[in-house]
C-alpha positions as CSV (number, residue, x, y, z in Angstrom):
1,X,87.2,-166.7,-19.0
2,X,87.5,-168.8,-22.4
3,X,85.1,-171.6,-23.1
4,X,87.8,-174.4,-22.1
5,X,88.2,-172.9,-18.5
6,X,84.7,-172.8,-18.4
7,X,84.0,-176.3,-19.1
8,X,86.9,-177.5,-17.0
9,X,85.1,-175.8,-14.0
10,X,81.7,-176.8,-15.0
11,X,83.2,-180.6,-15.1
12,X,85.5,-180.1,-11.6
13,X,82.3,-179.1,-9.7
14,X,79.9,-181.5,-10.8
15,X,79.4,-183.6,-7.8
16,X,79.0,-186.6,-9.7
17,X,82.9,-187.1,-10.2
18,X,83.5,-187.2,-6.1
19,X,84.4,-191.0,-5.0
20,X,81.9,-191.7,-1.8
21,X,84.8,-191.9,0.0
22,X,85.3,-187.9,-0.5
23,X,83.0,-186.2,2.1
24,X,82.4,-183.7,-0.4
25,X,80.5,-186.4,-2.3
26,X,77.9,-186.1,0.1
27,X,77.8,-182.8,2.1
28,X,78.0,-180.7,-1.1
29,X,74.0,-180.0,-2.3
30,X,72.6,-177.8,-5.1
31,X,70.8,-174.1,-4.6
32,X,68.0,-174.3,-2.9
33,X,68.3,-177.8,-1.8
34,X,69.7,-177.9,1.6
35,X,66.8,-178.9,3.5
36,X,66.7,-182.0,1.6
37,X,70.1,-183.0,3.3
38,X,69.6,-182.1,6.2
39,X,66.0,-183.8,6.3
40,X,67.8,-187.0,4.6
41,X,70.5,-186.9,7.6
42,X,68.1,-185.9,10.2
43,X,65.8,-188.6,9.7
44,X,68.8,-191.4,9.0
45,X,70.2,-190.5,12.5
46,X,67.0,-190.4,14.5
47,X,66.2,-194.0,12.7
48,X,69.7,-195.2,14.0
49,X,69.5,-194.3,17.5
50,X,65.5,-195.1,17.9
51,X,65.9,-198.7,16.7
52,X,69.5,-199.0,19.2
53,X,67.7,-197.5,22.4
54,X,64.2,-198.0,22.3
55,X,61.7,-201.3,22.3
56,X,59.8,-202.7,19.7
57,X,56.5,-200.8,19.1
58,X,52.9,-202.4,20.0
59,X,51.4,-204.3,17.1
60,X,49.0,-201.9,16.4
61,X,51.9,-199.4,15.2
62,X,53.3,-202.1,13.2
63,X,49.9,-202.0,11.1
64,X,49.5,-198.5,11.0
65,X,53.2,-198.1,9.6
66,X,52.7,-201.1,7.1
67,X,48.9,-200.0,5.8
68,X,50.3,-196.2,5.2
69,X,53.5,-197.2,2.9
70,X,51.1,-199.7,1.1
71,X,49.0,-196.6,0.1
72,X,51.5,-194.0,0.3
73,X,53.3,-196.7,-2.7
74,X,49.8,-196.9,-4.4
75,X,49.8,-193.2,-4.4
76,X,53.6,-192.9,-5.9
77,X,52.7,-195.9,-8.7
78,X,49.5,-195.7,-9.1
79,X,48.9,-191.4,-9.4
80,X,52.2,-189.9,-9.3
81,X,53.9,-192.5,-11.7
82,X,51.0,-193.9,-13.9
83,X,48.3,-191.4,-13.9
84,X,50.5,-188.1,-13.8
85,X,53.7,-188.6,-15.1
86,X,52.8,-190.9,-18.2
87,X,48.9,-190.1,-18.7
88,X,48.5,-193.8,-19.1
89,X,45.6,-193.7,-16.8
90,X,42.7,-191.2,-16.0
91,X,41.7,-191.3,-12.2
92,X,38.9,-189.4,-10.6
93,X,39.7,-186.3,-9.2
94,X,39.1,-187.3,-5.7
95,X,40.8,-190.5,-5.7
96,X,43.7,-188.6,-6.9
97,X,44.1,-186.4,-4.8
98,X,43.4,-189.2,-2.1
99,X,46.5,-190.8,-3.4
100,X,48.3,-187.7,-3.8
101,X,47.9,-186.8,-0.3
102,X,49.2,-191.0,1.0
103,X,52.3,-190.1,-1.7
104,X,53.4,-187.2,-0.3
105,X,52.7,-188.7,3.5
106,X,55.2,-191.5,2.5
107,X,57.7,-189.0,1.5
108,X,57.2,-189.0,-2.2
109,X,57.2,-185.0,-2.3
110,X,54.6,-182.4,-3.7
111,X,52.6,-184.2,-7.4
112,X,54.8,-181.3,-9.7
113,X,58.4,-181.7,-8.6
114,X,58.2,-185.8,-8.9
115,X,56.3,-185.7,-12.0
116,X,59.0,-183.3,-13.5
117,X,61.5,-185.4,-12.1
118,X,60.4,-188.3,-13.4
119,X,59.8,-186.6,-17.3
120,X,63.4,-185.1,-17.2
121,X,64.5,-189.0,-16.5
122,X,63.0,-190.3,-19.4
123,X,63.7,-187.7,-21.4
124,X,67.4,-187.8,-20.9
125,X,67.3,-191.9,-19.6
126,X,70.7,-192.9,-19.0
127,X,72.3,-189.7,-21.2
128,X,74.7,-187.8,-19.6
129,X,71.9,-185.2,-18.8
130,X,69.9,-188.1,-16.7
131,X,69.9,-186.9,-13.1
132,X,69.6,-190.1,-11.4
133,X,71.4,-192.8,-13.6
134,X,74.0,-194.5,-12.0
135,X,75.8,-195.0,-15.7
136,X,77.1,-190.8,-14.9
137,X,77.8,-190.8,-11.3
138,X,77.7,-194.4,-9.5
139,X,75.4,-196.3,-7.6
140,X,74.8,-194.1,-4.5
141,X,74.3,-191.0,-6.4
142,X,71.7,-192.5,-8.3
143,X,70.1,-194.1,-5.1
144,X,70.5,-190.8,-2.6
145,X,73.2,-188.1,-3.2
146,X,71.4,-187.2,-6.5
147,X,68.3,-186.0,-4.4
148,X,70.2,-183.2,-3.3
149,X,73.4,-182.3,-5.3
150,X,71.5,-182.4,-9.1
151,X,70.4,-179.3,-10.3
152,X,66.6,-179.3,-10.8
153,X,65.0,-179.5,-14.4
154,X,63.4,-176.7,-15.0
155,X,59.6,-177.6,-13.5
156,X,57.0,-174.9,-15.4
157,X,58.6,-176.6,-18.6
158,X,57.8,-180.2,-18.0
159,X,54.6,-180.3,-16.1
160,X,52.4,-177.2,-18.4
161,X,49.7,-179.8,-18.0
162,X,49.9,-179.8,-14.2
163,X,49.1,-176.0,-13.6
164,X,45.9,-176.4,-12.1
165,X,45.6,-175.6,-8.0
166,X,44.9,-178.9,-7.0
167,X,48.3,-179.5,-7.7
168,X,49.8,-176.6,-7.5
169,X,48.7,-176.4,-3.7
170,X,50.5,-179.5,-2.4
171,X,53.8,-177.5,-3.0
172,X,52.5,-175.4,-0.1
173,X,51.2,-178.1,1.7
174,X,54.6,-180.1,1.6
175,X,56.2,-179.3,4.9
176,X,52.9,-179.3,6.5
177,X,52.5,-182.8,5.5
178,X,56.0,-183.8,6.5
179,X,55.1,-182.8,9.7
180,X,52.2,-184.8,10.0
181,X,53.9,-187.4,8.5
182,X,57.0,-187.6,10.7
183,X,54.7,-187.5,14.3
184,X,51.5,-189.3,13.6
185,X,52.8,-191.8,16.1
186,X,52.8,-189.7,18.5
187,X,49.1,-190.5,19.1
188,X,50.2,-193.8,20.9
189,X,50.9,-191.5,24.0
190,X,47.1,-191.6,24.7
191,X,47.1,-195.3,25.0
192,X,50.5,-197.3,26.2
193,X,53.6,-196.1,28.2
194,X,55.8,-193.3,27.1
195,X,58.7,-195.9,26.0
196,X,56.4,-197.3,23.6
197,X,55.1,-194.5,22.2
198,X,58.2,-193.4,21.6
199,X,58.8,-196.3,19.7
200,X,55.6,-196.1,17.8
201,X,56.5,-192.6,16.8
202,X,59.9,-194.0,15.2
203,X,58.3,-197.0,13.0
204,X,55.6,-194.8,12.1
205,X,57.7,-192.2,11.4
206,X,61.5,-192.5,10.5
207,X,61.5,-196.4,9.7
208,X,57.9,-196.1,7.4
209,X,59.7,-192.8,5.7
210,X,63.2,-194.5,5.1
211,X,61.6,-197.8,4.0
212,X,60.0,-195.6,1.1
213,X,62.8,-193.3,0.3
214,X,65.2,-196.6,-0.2
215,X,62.8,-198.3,-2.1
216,X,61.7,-195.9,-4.4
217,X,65.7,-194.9,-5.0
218,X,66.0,-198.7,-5.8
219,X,64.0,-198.0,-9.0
220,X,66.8,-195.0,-10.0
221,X,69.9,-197.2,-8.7
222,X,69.5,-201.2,-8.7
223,X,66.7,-200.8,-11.8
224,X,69.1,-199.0,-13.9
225,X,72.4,-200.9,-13.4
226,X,71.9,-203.1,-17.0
227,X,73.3,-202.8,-20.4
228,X,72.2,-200.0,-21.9
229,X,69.9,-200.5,-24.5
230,X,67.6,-198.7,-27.3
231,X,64.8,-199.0,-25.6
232,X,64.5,-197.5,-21.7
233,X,68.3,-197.3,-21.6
234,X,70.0,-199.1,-18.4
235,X,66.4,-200.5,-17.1
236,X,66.1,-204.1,-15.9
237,X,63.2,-205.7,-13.9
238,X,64.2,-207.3,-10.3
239,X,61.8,-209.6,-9.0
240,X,63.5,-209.4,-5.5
241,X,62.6,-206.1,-5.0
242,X,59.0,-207.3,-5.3
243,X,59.2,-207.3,-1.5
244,X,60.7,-204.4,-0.7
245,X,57.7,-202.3,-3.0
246,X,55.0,-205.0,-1.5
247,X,54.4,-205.9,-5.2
248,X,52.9,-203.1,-6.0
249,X,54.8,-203.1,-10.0
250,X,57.3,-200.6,-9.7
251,X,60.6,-203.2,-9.7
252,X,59.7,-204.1,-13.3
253,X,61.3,-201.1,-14.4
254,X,62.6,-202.8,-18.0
255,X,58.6,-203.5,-19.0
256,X,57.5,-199.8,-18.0
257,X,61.0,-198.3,-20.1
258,X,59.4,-200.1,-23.3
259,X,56.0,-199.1,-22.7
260,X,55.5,-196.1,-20.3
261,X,52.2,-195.2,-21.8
262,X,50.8,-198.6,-20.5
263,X,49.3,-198.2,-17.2
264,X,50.1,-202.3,-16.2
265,X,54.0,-202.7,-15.5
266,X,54.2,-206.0,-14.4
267,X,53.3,-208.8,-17.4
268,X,52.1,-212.0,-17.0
269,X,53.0,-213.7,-13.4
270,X,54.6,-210.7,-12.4
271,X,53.4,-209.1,-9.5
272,X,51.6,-205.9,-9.6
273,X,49.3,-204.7,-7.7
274,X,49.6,-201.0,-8.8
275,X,47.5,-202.7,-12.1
276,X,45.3,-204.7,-9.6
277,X,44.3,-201.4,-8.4
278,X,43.6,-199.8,-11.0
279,X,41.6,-202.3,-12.7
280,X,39.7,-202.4,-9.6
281,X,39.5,-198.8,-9.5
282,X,37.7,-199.1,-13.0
283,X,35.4,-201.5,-12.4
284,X,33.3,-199.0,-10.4
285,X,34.1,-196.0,-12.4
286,X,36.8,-194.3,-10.8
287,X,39.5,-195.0,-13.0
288,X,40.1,-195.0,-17.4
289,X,42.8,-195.8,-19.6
290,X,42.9,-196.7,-23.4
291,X,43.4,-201.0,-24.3
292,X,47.2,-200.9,-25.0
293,X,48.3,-203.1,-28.5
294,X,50.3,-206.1,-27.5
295,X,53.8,-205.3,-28.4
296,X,53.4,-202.3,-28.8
297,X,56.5,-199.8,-27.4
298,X,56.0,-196.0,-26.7
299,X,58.5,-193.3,-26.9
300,X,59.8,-192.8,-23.5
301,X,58.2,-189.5,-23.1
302,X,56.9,-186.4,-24.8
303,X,59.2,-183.5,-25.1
304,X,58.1,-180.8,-22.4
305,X,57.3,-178.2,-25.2
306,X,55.0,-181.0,-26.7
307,X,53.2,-182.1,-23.2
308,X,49.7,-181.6,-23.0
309,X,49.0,-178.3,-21.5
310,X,45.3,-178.4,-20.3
311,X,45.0,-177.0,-17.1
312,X,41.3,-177.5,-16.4
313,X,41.0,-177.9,-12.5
């Protein structure tokens, strides 16, 4: 085959050329990634029918669902995000894995896979090598299709300095967690009547899950529909979407483009409570980072092969 046919094929089955329309835009998925989709679909239908045939939970499932995505979204911003992917903090060990554990509950996958995920992005930001920008493939394969149909970066490259077993053992631990994650509710079985536990299973599980999985895509989709620029490419802050991540930081995605290597996103009277956390956090000793030089912009990230590849546990 010559080098033109090649690349014509390469290009033909990219999935990022489907229109939405085309159900091949969003059945097709990459090797190995298959239970993705079917986990995305799964838990999208069970959401749908729960909320149309089932009551409202009791409040005490409304609480439980709301306290776990506020510290499942620490755990995405403040470990995965902040501490892991950029190094612009240094947490204790145990309160990371504390947080790595309320990340993955919320759906944020195993500490290696988002971390190189999240590397390759800024790496590539907005280029057509970016895996999530919606600049090379539209809006909802940034936001979803993307999760499933991109072919993965290779992970040993970008994440040398993550080699150590307490992170390498939440790959293992994924499904296990999913599991948990997906049927906590049914505890409520022990204490009100069947139709309401049902429906404290659903908010505790499908409707907390899907609540994070949209709002973290909003970050790779809505946060990434600018110009593009120098610095950060496509990334814009949306103060709306301080709701949606309980204004825990991550919806100022312009600031954290020009400075990844700070560990506050939001600046001035923006909203972040990722920061608030972690300043708390230091204030007894359980969390470091270096003073950061006003004005000061980082490169978006290190090349893999330059990454820091300690691998003390």
């Amino acid at each position: 085959m010559s080098s033109n046919s090649a690349s014509a094929s390469a290009v033909e089955n990219d999935p990022r050329i489907y229109s939405i329309w085309n159900p091949r835009a969003w059945l097709m998925y990459a090797p190995g990634e298959l239970p993705t989709l079917l986990w995305v679909v799964g838990v999208h239908i069970v959401l749908v029918i729960g909320l149309i045939l089932l009551p409202l939970p009791p409040i005490s499932a409304f609480i439980t669902a709301f306290v776990l995505l506020f510290l499942g979204g620490l755990g995405t911003t403040v470990a995965y995000h902040r501490a892991l992917a950029h190094r612009a903090v240094t947490l204790h060990p145990a309160i990371e894995q504390v947080l790595i554990f309320f990340a993955m509950f919320n759906g944020s996958g195993s500490p290696r896979n988002w971390v190189a995920m999240h590397r390759h992005h800024h790496i590539h930001s907005d280029k057509p090598d970016d895996i999530s920008s919606p600049h090379y493939g539209g809006f909802w394969w940034s936001h979803l299709r993307w999760l499933w149909q991109a072919d993965q970066p290779d992970r040993d490259r970008y994440v040398k300095d993550m080699m150590a077993f307490r992170y390498r053992m939440w790959t293992s631990l994924q499904i296990l967690v999913l599991f948990f994650a997906i049927s906590t509710g049914a505890l409520w079985f022990f204490f009100v009547p069947w139709q309401e536990a049902l429906a404290a299973m659903l908010w505790i599980g499908p409707v907390r899950l899907m609540w994070a999985l949209h709002t973290q895509c909003t970050v790779n989709s809505i946060c990434h529909l600018g110009a593009i620029a120098d610095h950060g490419g496509s990334s814009r802050n949306v103060g709306w979407l301080s709701f949606a991540h309980f204004g825990q930081g991550e919806n100022w995605h312009a600031n954290h483009h020009r400075a990844p290597a700070n560990p506050r996103i939001g600046h001035r009277w923006q909203i972040d409570l990722g920061w608030v956390s972690i300043r708390t956090l230091g204030l007894v000793g359980l969390a470091k980072w270096k003073p950061q030089r006003k004005g000061k912009f980082e490169e978006a990230a290190p090349e893999p092969d330059e990454a820091v590849t300690a691998n003390t546990p």
